[in-house]
C-alpha positions as CSV (number, residue, x, y, z in Angstrom):
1,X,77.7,64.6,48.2
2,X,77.9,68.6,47.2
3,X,78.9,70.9,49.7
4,X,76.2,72.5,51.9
5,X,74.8,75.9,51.0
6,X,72.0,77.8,52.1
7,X,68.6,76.3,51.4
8,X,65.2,76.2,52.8
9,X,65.5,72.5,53.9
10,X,62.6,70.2,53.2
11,X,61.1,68.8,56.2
12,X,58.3,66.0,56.1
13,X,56.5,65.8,59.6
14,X,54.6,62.0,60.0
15,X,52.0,62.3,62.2
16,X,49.1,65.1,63.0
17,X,48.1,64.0,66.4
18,X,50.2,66.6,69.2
19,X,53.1,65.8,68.4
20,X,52.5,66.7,64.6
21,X,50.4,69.8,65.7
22,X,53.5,71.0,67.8
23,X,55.9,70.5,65.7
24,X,54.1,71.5,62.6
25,X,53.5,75.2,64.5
26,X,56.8,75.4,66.1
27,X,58.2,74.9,62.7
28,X,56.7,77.6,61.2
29,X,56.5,80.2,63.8
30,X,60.7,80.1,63.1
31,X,60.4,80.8,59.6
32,X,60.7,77.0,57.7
33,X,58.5,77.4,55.0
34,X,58.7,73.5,53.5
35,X,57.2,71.8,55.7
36,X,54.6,68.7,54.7
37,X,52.6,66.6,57.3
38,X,51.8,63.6,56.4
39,X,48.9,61.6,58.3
40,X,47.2,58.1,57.7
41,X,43.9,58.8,59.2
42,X,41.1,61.2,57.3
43,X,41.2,63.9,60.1
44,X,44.1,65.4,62.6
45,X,44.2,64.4,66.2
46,X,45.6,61.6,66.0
47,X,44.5,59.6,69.6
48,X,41.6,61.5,69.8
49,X,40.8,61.1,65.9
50,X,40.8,57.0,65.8
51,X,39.2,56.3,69.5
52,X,35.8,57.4,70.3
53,X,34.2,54.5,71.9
54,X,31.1,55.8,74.7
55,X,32.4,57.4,77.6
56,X,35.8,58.1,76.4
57,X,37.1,60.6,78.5
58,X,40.5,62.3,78.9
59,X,42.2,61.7,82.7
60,X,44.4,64.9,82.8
61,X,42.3,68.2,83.3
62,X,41.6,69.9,80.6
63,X,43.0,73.2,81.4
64,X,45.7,71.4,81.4
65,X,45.7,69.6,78.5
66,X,45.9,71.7,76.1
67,X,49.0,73.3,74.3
68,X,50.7,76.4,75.8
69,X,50.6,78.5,72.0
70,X,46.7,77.3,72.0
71,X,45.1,78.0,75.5
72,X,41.2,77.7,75.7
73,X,39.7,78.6,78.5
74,X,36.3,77.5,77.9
75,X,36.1,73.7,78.4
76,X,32.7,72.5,79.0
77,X,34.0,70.0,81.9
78,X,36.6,69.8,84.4
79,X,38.0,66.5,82.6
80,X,36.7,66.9,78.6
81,X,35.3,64.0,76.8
82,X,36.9,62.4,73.4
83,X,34.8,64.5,71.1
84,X,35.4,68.1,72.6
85,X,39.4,67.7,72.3
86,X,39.4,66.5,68.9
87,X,36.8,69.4,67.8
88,X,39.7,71.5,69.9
89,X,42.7,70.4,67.9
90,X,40.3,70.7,64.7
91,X,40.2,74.2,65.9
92,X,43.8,75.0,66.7
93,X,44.8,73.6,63.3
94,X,42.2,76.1,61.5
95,X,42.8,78.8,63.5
96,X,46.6,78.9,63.2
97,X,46.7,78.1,59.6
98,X,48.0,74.8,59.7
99,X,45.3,73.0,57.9
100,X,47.4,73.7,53.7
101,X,50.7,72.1,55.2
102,X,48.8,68.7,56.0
103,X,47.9,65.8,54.2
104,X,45.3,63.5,55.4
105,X,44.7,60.0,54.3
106,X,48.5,59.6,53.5
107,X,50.3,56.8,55.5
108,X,54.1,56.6,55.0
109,X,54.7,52.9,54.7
110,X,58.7,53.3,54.0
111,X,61.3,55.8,54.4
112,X,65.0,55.7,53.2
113,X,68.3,57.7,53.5
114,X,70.4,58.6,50.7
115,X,73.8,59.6,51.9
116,X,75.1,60.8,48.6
117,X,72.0,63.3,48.8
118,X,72.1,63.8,52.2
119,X,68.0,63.4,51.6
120,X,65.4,60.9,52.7
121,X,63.0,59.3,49.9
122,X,59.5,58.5,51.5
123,X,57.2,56.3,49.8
124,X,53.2,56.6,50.8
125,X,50.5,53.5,50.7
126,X,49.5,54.8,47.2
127,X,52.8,54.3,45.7
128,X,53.9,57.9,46.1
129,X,57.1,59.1,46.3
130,X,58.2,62.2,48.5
131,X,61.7,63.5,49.0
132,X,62.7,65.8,52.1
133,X,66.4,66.5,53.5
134,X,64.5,65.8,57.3
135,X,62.2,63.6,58.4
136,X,60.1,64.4,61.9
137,X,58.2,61.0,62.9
138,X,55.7,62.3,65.2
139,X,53.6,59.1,65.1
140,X,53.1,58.9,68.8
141,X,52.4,55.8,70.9
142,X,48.7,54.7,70.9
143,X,47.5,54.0,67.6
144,X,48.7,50.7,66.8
145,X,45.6,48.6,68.4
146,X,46.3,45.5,70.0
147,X,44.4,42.5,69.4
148,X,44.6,39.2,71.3
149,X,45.0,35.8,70.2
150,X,41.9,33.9,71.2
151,X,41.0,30.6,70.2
152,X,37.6,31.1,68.1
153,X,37.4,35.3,68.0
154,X,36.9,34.7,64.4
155,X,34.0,32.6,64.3
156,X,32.1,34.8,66.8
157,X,28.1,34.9,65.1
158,X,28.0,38.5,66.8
159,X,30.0,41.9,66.1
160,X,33.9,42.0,67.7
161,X,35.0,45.8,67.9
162,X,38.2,47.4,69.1
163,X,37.9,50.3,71.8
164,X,40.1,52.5,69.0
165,X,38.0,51.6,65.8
166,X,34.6,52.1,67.4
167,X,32.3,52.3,64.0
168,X,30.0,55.1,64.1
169,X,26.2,53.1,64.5
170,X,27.4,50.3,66.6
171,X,24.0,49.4,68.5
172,X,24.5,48.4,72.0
173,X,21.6,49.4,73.8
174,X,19.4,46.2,74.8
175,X,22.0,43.6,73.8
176,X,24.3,41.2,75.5
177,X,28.1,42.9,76.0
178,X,31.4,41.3,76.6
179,X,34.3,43.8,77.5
180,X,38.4,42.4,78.0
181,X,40.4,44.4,78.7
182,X,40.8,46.4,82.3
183,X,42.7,49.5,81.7
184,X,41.4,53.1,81.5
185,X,39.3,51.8,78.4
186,X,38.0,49.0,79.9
187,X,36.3,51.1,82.7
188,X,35.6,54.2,80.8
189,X,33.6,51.9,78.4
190,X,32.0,49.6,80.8
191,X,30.9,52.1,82.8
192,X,29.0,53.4,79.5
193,X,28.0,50.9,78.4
194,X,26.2,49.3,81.8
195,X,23.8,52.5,81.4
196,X,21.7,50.6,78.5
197,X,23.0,47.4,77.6
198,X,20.8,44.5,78.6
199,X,24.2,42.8,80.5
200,X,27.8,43.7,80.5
201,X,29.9,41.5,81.1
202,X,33.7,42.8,82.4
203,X,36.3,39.6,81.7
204,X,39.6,41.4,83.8
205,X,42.9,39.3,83.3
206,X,43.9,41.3,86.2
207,X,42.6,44.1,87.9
208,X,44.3,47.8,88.5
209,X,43.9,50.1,91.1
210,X,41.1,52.8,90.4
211,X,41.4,56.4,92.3
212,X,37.9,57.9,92.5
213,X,37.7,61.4,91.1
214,X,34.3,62.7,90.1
215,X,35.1,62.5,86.0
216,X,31.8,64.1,85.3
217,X,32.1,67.6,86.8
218,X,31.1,69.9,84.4
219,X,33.2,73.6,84.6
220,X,31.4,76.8,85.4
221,X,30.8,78.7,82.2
222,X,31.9,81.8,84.5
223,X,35.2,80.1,84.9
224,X,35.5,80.1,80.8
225,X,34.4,83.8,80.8
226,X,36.7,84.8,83.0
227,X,39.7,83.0,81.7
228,X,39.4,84.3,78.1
229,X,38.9,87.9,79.3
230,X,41.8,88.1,82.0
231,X,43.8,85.7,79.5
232,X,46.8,86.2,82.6
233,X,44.9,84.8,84.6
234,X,44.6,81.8,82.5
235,X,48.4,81.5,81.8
236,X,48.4,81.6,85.4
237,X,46.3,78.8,86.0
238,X,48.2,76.8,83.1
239,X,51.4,77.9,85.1
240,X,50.1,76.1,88.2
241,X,49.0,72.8,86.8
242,X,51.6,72.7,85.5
243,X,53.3,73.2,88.9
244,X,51.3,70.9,90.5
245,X,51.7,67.5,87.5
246,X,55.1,67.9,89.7
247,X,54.3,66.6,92.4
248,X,53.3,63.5,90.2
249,X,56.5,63.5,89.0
250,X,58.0,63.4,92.7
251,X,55.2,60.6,93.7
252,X,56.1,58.0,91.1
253,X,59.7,58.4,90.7
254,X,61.0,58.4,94.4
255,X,59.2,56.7,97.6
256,X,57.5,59.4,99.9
257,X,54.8,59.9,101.9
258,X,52.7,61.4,99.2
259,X,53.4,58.2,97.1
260,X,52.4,56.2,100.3
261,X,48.9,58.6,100.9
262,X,48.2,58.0,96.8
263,X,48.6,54.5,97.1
264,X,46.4,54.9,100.6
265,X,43.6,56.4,98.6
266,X,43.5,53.8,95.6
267,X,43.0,51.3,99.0
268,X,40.3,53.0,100.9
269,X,38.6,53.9,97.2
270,X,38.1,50.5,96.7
271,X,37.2,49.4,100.1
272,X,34.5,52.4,100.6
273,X,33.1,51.7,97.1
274,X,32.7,47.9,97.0
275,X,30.9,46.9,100.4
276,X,30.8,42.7,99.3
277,X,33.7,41.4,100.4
278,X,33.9,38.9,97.0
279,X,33.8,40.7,95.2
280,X,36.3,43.3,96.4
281,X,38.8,40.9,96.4
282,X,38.5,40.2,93.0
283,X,38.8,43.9,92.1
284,X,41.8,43.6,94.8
285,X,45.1,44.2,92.3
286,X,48.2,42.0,93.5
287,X,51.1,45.0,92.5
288,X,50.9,48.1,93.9
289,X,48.9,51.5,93.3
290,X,50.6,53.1,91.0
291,X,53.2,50.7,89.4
292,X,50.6,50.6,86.0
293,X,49.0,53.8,84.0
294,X,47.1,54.9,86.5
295,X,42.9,54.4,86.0
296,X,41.1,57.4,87.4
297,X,37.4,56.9,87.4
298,X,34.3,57.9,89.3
299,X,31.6,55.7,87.9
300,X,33.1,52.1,87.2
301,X,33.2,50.5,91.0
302,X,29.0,51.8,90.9
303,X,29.0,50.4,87.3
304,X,30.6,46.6,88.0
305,X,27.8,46.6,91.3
306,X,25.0,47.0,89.0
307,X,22.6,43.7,88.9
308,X,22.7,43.1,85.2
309,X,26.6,43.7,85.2
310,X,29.4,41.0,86.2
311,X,32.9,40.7,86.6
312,X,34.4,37.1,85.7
313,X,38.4,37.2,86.5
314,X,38.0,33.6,85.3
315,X,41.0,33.0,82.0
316,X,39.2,32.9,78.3
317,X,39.5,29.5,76.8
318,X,38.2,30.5,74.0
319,X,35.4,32.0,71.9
320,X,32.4,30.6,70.8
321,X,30.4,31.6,68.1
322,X,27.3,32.6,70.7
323,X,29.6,33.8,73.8
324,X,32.7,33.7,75.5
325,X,33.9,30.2,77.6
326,X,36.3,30.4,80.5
327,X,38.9,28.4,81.6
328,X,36.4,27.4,84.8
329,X,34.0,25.7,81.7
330,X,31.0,28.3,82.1
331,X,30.0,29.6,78.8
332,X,28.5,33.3,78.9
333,X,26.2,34.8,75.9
334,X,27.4,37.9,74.2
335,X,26.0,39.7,71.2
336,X,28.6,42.2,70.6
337,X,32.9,41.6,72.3
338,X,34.5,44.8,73.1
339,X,38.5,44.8,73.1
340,X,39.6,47.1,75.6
341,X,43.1,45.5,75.1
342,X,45.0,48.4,74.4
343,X,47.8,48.9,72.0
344,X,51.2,47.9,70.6
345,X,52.2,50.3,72.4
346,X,56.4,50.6,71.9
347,X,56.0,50.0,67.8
348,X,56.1,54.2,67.7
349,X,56.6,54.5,63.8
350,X,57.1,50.9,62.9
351,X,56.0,49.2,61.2
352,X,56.5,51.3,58.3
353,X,59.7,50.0,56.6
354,X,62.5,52.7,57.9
355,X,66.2,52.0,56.2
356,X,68.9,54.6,57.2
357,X,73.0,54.9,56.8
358,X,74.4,52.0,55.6
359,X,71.2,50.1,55.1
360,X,70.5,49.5,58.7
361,X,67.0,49.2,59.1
362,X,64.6,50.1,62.5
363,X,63.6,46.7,62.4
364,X,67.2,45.5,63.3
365,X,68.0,48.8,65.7
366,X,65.1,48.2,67.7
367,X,65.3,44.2,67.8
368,X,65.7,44.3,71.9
369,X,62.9,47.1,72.0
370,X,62.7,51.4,71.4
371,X,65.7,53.1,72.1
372,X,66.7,56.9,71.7
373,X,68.9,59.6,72.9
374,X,67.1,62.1,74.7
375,X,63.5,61.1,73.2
376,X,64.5,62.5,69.9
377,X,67.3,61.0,67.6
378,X,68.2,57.6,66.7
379,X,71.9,56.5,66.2
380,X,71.9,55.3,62.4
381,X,69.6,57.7,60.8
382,X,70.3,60.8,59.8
383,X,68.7,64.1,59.4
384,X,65.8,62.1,60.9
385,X,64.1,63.4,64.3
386,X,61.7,61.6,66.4
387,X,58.5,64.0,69.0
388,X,57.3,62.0,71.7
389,X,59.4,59.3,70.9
390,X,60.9,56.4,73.5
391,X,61.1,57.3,77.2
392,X,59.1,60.6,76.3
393,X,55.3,59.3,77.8
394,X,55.5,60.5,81.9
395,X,52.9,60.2,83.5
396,X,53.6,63.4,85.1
397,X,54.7,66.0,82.5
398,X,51.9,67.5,80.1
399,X,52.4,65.6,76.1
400,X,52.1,68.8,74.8
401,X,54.9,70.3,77.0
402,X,57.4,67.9,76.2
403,X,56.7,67.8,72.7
404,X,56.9,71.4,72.0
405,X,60.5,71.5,74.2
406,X,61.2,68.5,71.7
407,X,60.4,71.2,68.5
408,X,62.2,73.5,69.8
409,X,65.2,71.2,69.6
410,X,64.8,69.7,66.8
411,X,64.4,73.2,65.4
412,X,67.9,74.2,66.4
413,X,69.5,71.8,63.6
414,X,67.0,72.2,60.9
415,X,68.0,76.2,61.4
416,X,71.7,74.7,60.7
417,X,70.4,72.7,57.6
418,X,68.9,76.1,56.5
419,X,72.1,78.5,57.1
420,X,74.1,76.1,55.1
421,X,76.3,75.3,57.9
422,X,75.5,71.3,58.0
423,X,74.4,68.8,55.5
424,X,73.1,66.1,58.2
425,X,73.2,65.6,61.4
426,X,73.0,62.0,63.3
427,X,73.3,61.4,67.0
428,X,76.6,58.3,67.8
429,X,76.2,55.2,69.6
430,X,77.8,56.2,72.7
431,X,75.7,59.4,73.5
432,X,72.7,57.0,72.8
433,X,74.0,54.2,75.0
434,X,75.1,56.9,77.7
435,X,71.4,58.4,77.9
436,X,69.6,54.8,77.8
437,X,71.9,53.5,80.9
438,X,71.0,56.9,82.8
439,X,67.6,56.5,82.3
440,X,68.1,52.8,83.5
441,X,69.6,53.7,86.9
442,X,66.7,56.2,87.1
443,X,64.2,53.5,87.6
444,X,65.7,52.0,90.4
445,X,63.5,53.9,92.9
446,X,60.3,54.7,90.5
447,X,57.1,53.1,91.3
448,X,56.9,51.5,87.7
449,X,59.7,49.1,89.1
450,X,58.1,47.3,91.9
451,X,57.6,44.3,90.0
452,X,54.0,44.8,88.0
453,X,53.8,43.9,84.9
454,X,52.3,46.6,82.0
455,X,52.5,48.2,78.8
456,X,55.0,50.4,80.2
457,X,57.7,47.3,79.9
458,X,58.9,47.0,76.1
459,X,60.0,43.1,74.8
460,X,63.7,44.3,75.8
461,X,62.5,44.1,79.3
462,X,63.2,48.3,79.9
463,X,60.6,50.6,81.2
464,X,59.9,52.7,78.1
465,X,58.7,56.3,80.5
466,X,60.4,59.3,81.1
467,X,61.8,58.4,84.8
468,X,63.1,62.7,85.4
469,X,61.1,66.0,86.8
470,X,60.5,69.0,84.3
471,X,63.8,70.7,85.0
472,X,65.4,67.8,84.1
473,X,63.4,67.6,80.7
474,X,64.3,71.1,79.9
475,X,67.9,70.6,80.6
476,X,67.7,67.6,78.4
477,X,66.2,69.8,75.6
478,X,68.2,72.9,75.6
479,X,70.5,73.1,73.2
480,X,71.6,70.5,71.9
481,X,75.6,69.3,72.6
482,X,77.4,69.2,68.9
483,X,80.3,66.6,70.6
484,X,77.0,63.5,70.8
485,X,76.2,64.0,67.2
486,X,78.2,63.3,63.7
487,X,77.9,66.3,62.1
488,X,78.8,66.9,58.1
């Protein structure tokens, strides 16, 4: 391997859904010039690009969610829908200039590390070959849909569609619809659905806790006028929420009365919207508020109550090619199955075919589930950086925060690629392990460990969440601490 020198390093970014975004302008508002984004799907956005199934609606407010360099203060509702944020990262990526450093329709199916070059050769679905001396895998977490194994699916006579490849055309209005699935998706689509379809029919494993919030405010177009004129005024209200997502952080990672009046309202949201006793108990969760990704919605107890709507908590035996047959015997008609069944949700950049130092591949690292140090770097593979990677998702700290803290740090040793000063960079086994067992002893007192099962739990049996408060991220991200990495 030759000596390092000064050299504007080649950095390959996969991903163009927030993280990619962030990183992609963070990048190059510090000067890196050679900087590629790669991304499988035909249009940036990544979450927002693949799911846009009816009433898909964001649960975070949008003046929130949005990134700090890209504020827009003119959302048309309180909560935005699917469409308006991908139109707004569409925007952000044409108004920055962003758009001639990414590639669309390019999926990274393999990535290895050369240590005699100190480089990474990637290898695209079309037999392409790309070389870059760091590699950013901003692929996120939801975009790996998850389909269950049901006896029959196959043979159904009528159409089977996933919540995050809704085709454009599907007809639904007037027809027979079976939804699984009883996350956020599951009652954002259900209650969309119920509007026109001739029955719905809601098949819940198990139910969740819903807090009513009134999803369909729309914001005052003076509030938009006023925020992009006194654009202070904005940052100030950006400021705030972001203030206030820490109380969140204080309700779900210690007990306290606020956790106990949040978990009060799930309760009394339930019992005030659902008056028949039956079928409030079968909306009744067993775990507590909380200990799952939290549903908000303001529609989908009024939805379920709807005559031409049902609830079956009943198991699927199987499928039928006219309907769907529970475990009770009872056979119910459907003309179109919707799976609201969420994603592979810990697979982060698998499972493209990763192989760093030594040959050691992700496949074998992450064997007992995702691990990382600091949501960023993986013992193993060099040069190679991870944005929203395990333990980043929150709960309680804005996506676009944390990824642009992530940037920033990742930022630091791409400048030291670029000075000459290092050749690569790889974070050791001990930091790693140090980091994972502090993030273990963390969950003790969070609400995700009251004994619930959900996608937050990877096959390892960890909680895969960021379990800390915002001062605590930005510690984590400062600078980063030479004596955890192996530096040449």
């Amino acid at each position: 391997m030759s000596p390092a020198r000064p050299r504007e390093p080649r950095v390959v970014i996969i991903g163009a859904g927030v993280a990619g975004i962030t990183a992609l302008h963070v990048f190059r508002e510090q000067g890196f010039t050679d900087v590629t984004v790669l991304e499988k799907g035909s249009d940036v956005g990544g979450v927002w690009h693949w799911n846009r199934y009816p009433g898909l609606t964001c649960d975070v407010p949008s003046q929130l969610y949005q990134f700090g360099f890209a504020p827009k203060p003119d959302w048309s509702h309180v909560w935005a829908d699917g469409r308006q944020i991908q139109r707004y990262h569409r925007r952000v990526v044409d108004d920055l200039g962003l758009d001639r450093f990414i590639r669309t329709s390019t999926e990274v199916v393999a990535a290895r590390w050369y240590e005699e070059d100190a480089a990474w050769e990637l290898t695209t679905a079309c037999d392409e070959t790309l070389h870059a001396d760091a590699v950013v895998f901003a692929t996120g977490v939801l975009h790996h849909p998850s389909v269950p194994s049901i006896p029959g699916l196959e043979d159904f006579d009528g159409e089977v569609v996933h919540t995050a490849r809704w085709p454009d055309g599907l007809a639904t209005a007037g027809r027979r619809v079976a939804v699984l699935g009883t996350g956020s998706t599951g009652v954002q689509v259900v209650s969309a659905l119920v509007r026109d379809a001739a029955s719905v029919t809601h098949y819940v494993r198990s139910p969740q806790w819903i807090l009513w919030a009134p999803m369909g405010v729309r914001q005052l177009v003076v509030v938009g006028s006023v925020l992009r004129r006194f654009p202070t005024a904005h940052r100030a209200l950006y400021a705030a929420l972001q203030w206030g997502s820490g109380i969140l952080a204080d309700i779900t990672t210690r007990p306290s009365w606020r956790r106990r009046a949040v978990q009060a309202y799930a309760r009394l949201s339930l019992r005030l919207q659902v008056r028949d006793p039956d079928l409030r108990a079968q909306l009744t969760p067993a775990d507590e508020p909380l200990c799952k990704r939290q549903v908000v919605s303001g529609t989908y107890y009024r939805a379920i109550q709807q005559d031409h709507a049902e609830l079956v908590t009943a198991p699927i035996a199987e499928v039928t090619p006219g309907g769907i047959r529970t475990a009770d015997g009872v056979e119910r008609p459907a003309d179109v199955i919707v799976l609201a069944t969420g994603f592979q949700a810990h697979n982060y950049m698998l499972p493209m075919e990763i192989v760093g130092r030594d040959g050691r591949t992700l496949d074998d690292e992450w064997r007992h589930g995702p691990r990382a140090y600091r949501m960023t770097a993986i013992p193993g593979f060099p040069n190679a950086f991870t944005v929203l990677g395990p333990n980043s998702p929150t709960g309680s700290i804005s996506l676009q925060h944390t990824a642009e803290l992530t940037a920033r740090y990742i930022a630091h040793w791409l400048g030291l690629l670029r000075d000459g000063r290092i050749s690569s960079v790889e974070v050791t086994e001990e930091a790693t392990s140090d980091f994972n067992a502090e993030v273990a002893d963390a969950m003790g007192p969070t609400v995700w460990n009251t004994g619930c099962n959900s996608w937050y739990f990877h096959s390892g049996g960890a909680i895969d969440l960021f379990p800390f408060d915002r001062a605590r991220l930005a510690e984590l991200l400062a600078e980063p601490d030479r004596s955890h990495f192996r530096v040449r």
